[in-house]
PyMOL Python script that loads the backbone (N, CA, C, O; Angstrom):
from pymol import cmd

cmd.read_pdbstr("""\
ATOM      1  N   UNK A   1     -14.271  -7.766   1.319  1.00  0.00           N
ATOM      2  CA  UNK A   1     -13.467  -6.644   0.898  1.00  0.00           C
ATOM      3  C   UNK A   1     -14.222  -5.323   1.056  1.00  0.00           C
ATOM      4  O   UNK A   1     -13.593  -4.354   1.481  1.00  0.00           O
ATOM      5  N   UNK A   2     -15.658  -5.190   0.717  1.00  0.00           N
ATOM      6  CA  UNK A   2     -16.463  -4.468   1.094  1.00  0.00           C
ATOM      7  C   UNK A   2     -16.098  -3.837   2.612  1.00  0.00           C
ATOM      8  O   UNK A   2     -15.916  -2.624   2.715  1.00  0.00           O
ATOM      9  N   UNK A   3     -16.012  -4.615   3.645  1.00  0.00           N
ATOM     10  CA  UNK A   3     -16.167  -4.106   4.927  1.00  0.00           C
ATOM     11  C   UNK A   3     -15.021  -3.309   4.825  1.00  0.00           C
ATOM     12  O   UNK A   3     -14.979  -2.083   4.925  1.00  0.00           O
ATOM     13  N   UNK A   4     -13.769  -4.348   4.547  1.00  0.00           N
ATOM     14  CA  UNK A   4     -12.533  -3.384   5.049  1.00  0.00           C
ATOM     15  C   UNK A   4     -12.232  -1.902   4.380  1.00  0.00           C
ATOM     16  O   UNK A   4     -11.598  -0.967   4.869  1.00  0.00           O
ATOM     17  N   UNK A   5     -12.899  -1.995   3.096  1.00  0.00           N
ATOM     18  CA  UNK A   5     -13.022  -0.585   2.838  1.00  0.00           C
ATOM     19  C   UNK A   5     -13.786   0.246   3.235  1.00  0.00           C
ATOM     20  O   UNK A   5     -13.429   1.409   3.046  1.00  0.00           O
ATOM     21  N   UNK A   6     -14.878   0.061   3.806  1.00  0.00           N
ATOM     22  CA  UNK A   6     -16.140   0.780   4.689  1.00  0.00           C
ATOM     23  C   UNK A   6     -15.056   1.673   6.162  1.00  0.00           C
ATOM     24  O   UNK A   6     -15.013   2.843   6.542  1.00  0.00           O
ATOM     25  N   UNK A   7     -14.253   0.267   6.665  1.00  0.00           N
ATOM     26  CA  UNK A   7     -13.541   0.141   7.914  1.00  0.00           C
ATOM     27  C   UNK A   7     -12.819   1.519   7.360  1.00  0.00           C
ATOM     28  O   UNK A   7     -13.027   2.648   7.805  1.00  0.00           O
ATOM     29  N   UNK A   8     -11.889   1.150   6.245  1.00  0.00           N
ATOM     30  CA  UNK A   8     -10.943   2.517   6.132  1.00  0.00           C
ATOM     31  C   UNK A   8     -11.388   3.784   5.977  1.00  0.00           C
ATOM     32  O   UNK A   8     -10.775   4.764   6.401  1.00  0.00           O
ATOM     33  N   UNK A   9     -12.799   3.844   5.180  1.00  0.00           N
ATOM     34  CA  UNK A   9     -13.271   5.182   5.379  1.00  0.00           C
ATOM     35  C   UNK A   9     -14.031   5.767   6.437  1.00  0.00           C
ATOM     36  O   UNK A   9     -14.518   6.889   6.300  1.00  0.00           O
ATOM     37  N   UNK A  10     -14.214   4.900   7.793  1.00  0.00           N
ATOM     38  CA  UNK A  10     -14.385   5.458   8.964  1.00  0.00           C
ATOM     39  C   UNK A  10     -12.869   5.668   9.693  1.00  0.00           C
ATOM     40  O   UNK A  10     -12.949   6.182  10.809  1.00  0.00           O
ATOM     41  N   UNK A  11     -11.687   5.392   9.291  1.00  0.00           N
ATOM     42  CA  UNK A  11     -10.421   5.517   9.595  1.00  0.00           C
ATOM     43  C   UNK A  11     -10.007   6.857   9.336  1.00  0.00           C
ATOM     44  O   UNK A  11      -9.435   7.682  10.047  1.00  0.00           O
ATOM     45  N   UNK A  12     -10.562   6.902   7.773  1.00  0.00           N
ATOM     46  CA  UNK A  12      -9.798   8.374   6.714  1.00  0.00           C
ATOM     47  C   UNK A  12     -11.337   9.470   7.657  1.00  0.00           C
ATOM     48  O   UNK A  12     -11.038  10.655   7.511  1.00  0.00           O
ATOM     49  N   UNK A  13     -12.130   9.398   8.127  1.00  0.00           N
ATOM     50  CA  UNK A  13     -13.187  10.274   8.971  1.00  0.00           C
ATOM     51  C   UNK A  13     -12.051  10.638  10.099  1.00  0.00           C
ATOM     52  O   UNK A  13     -11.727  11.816  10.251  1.00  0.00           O
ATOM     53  N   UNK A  14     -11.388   9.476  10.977  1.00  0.00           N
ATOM     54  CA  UNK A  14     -11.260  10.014  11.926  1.00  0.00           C
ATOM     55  C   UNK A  14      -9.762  10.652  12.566  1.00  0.00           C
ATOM     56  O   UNK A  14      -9.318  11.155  13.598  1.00  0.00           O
ATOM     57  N   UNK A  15      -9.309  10.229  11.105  1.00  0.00           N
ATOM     58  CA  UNK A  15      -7.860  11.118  10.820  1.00  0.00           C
ATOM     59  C   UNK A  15      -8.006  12.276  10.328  1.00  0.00           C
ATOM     60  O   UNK A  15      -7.383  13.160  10.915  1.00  0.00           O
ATOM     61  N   UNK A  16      -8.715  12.626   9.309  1.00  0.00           N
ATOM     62  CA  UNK A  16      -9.633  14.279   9.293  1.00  0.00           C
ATOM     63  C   UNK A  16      -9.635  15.145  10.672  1.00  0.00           C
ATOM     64  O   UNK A  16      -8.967  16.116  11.027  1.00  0.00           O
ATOM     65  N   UNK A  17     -10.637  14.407  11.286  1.00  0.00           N
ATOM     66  CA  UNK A  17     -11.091  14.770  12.385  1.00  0.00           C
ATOM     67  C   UNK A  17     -10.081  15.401  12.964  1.00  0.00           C
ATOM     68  O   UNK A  17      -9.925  16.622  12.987  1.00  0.00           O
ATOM     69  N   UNK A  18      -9.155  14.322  13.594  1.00  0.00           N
ATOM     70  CA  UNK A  18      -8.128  14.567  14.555  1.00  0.00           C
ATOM     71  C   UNK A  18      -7.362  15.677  13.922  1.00  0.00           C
ATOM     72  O   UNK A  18      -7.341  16.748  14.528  1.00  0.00           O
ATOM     73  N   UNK A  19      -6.752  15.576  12.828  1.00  0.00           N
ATOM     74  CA  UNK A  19      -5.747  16.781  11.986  1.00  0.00           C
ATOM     75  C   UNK A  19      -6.675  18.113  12.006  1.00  0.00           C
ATOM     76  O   UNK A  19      -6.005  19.146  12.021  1.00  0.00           O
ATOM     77  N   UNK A  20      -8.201  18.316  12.007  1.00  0.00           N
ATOM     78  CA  UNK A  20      -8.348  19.328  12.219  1.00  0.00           C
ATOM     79  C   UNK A  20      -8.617  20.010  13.875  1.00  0.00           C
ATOM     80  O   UNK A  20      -8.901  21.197  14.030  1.00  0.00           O
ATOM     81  N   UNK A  21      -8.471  19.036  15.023  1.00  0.00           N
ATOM     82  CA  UNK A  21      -8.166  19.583  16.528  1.00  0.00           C
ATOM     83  C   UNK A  21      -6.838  19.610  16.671  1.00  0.00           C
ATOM     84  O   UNK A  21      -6.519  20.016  17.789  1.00  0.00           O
ATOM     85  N   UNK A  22      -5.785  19.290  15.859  1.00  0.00           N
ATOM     86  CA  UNK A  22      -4.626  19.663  16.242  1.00  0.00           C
ATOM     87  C   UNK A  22      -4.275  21.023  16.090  1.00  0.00           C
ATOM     88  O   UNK A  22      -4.593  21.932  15.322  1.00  0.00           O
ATOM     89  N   UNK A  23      -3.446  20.869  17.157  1.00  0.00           N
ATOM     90  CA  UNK A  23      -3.067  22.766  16.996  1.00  0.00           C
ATOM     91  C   UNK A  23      -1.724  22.980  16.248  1.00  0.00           C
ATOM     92  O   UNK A  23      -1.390  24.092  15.839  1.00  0.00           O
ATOM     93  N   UNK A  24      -0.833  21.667  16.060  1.00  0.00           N
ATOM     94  CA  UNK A  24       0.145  21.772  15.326  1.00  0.00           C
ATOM     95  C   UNK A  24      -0.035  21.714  13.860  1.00  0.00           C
ATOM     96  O   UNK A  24      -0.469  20.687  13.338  1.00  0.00           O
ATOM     97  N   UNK A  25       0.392  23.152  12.906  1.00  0.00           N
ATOM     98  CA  UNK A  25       0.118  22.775  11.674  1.00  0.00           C
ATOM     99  C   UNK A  25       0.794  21.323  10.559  1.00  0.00           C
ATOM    100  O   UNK A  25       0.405  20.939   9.456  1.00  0.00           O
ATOM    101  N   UNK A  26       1.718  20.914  11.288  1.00  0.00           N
ATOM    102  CA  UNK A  26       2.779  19.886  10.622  1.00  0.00           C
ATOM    103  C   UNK A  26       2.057  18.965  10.962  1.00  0.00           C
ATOM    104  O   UNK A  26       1.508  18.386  10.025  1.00  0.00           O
ATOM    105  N   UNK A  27       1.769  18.474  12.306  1.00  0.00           N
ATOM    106  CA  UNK A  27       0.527  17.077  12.293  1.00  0.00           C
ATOM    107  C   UNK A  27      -0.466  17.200  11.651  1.00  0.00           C
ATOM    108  O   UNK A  27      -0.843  16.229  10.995  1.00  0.00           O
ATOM    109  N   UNK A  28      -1.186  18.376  11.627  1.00  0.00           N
ATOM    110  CA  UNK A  28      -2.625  18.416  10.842  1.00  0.00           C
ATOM    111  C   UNK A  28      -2.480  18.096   9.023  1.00  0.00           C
ATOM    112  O   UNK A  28      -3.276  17.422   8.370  1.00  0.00           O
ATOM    113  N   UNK A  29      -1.363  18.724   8.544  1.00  0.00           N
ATOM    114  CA  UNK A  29      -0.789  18.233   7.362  1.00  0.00           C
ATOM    115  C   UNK A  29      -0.660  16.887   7.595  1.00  0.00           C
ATOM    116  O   UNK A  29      -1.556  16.127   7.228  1.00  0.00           O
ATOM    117  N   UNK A  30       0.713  16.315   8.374  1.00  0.00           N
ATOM    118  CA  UNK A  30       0.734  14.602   8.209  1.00  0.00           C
ATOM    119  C   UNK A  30      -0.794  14.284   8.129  1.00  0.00           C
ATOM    120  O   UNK A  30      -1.406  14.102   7.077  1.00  0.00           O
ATOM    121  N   UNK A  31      -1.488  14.230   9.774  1.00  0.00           N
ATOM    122  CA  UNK A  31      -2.981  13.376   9.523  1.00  0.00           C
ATOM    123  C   UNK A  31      -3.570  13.675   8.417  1.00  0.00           C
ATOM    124  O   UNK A  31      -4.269  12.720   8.076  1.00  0.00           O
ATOM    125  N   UNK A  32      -3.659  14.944   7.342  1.00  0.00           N
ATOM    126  CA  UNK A  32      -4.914  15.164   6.452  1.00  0.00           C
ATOM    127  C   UNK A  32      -4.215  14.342   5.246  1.00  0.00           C
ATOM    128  O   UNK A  32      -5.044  13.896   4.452  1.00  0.00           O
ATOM    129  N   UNK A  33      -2.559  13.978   4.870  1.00  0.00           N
ATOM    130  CA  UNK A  33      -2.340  13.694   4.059  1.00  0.00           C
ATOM    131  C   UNK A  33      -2.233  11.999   4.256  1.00  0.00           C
ATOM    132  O   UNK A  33      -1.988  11.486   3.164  1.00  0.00           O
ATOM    133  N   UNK A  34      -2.321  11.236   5.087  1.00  0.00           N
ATOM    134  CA  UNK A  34      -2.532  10.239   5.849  1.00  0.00           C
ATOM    135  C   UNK A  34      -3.951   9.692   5.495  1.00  0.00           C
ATOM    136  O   UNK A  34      -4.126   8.691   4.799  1.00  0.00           O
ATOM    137  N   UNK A  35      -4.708  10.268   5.913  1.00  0.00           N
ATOM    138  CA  UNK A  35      -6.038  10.781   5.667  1.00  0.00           C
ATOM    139  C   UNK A  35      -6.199  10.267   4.535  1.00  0.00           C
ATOM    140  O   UNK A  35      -6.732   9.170   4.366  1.00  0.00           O
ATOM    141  N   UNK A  36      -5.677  11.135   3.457  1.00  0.00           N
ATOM    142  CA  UNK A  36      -6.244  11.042   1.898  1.00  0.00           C
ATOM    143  C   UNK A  36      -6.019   9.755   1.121  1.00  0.00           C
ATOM    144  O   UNK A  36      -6.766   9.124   0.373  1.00  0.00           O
ATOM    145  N   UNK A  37      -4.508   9.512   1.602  1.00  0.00           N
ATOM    146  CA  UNK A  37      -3.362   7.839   1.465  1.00  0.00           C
ATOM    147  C   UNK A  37      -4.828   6.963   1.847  1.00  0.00           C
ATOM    148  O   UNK A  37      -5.191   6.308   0.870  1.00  0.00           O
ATOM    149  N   UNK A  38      -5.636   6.832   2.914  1.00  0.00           N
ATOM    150  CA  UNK A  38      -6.257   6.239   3.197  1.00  0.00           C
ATOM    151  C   UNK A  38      -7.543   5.939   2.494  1.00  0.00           C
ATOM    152  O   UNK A  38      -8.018   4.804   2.457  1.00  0.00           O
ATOM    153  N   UNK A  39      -8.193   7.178   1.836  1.00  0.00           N
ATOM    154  CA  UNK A  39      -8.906   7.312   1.573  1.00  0.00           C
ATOM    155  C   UNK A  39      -9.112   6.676  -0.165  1.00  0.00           C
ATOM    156  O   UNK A  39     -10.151   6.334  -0.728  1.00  0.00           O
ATOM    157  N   UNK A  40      -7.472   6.696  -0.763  1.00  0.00           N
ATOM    158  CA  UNK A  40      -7.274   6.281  -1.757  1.00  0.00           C
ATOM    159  C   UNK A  40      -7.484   4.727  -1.804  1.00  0.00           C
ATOM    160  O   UNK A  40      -8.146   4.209  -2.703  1.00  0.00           O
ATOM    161  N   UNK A  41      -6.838   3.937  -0.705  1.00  0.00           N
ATOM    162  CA  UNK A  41      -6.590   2.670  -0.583  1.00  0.00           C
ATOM    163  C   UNK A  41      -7.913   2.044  -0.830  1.00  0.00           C
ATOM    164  O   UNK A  41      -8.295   1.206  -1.647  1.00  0.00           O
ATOM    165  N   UNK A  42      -8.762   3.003   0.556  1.00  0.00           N
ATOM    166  CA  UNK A  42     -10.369   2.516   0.600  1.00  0.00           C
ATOM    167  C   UNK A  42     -11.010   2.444  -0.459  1.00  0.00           C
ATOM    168  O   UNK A  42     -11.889   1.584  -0.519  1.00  0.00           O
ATOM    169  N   UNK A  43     -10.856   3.008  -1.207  1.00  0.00           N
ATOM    170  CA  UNK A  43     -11.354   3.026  -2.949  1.00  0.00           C
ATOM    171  C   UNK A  43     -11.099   2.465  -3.911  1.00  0.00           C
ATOM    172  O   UNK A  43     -11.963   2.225  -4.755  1.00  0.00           O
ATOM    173  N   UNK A  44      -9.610   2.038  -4.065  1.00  0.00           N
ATOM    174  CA  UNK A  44      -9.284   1.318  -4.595  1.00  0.00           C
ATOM    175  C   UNK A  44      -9.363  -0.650  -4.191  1.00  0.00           C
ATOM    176  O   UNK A  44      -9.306  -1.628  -4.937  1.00  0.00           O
ATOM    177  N   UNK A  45      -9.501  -0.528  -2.822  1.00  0.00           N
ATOM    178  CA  UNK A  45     -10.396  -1.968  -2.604  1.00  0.00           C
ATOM    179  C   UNK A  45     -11.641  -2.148  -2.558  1.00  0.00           C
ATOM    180  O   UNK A  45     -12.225  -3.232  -2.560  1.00  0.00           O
ATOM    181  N   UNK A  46     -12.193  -0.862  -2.505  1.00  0.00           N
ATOM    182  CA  UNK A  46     -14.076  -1.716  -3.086  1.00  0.00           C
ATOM    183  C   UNK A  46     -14.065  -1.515  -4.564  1.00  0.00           C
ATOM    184  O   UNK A  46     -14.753  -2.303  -5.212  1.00  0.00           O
ATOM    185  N   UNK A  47     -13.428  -0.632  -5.182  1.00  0.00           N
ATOM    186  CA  UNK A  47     -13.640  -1.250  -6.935  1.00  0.00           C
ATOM    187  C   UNK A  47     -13.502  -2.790  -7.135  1.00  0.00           C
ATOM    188  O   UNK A  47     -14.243  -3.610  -7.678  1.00  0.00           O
ATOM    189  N   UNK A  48     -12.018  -2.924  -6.362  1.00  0.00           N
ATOM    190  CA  UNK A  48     -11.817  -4.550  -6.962  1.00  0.00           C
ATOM    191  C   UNK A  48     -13.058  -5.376  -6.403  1.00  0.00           C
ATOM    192  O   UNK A  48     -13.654  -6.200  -7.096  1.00  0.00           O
ATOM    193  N   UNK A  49     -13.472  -5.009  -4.772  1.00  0.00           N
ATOM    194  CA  UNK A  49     -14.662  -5.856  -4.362  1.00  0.00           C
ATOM    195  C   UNK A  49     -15.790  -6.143  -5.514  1.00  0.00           C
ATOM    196  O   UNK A  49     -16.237  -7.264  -5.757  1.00  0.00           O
ATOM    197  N   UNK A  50     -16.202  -4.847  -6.230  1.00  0.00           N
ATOM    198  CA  UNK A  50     -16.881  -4.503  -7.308  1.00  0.00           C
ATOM    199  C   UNK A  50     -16.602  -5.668  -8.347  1.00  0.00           C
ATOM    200  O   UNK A  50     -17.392  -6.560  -8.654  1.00  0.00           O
ATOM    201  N   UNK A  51     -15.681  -5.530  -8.688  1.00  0.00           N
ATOM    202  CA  UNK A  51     -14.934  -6.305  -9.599  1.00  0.00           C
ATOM    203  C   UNK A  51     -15.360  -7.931  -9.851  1.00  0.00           C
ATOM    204  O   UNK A  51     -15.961  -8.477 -10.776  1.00  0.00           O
ATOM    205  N   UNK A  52     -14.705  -8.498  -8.465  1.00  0.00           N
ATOM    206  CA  UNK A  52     -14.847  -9.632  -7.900  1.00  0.00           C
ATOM    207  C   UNK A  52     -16.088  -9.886  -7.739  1.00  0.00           C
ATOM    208  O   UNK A  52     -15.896 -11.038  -7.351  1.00  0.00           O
ATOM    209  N   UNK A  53     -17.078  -9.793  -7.713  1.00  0.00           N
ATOM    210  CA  UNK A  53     -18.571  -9.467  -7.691  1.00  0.00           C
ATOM    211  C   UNK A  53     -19.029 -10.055  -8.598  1.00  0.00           C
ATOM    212  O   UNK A  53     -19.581 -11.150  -8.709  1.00  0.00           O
ATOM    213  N   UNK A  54     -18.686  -8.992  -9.500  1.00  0.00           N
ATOM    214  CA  UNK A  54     -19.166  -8.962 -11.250  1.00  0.00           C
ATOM    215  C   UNK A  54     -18.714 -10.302 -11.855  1.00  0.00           C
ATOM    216  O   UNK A  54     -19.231 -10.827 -12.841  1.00  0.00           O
ATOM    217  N   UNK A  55     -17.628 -10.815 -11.104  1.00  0.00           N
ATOM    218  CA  UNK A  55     -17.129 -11.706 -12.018  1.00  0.00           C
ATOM    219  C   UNK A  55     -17.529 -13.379 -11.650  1.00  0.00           C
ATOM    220  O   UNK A  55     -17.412 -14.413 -12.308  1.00  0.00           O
ATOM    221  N   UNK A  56     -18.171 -13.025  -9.965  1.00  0.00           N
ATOM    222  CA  UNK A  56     -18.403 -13.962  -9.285  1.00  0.00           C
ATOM    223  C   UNK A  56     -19.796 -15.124  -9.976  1.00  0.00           C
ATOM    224  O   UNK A  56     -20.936 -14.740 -10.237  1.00  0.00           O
ATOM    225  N   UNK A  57     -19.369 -16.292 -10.113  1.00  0.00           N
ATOM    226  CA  UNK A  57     -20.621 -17.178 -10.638  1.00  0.00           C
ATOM    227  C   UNK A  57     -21.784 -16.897  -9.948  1.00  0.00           C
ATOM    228  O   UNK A  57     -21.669 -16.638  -8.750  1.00  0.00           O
ATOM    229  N   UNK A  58     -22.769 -16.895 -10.403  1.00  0.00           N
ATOM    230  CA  UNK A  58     -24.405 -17.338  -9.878  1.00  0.00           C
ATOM    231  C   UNK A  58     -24.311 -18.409  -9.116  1.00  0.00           C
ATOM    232  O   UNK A  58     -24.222 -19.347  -9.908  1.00  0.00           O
ATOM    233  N   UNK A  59     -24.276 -18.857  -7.922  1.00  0.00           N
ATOM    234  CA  UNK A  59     -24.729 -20.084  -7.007  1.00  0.00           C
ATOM    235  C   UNK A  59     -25.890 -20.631  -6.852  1.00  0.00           C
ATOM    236  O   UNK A  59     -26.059 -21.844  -6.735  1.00  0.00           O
ATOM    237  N   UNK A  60     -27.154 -19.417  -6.836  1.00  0.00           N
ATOM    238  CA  UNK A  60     -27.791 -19.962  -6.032  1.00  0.00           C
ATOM    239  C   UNK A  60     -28.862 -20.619  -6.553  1.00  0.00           C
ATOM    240  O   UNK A  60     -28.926 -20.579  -7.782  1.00  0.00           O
ATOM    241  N   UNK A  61     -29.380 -20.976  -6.212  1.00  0.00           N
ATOM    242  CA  UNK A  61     -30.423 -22.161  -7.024  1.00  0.00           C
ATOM    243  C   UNK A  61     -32.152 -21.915  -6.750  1.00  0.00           C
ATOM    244  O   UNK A  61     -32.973 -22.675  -7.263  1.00  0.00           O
TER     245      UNK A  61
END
""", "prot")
cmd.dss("prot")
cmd.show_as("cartoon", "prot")
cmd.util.cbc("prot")
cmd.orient("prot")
């Protein structure tokens, strides 16, 4: 779960990115608010990774 949230915040980087070379102000809005949607998600799945972690038994021996 770790990765895929790593994954999305190189996603929410490169939707930034792009919304700020656009020359249209209405895409640069969609991508930055796209962007943020993303940026939320990404966060809200490494807490739970966090989570799941914490809660995970000791294995190893």
């Amino acid at each position: 779960m770790h990765d895929t949230a790593d994954q999305l915040e190189i996603t929410e980087a490169m939707l930034h990115r792009s919304a700020e070379e656009s020359p249209d102000p209405a895409t640069r809005a969609r991508l930055h608010a796209l962007g943020d949607r993303v940026t939320a998600r990404a966060k809200e799945i490494g807490r739970r990774a966090d989570r799941l972690v914490r809660r995970a038994p000791d294995t190893t021996i």
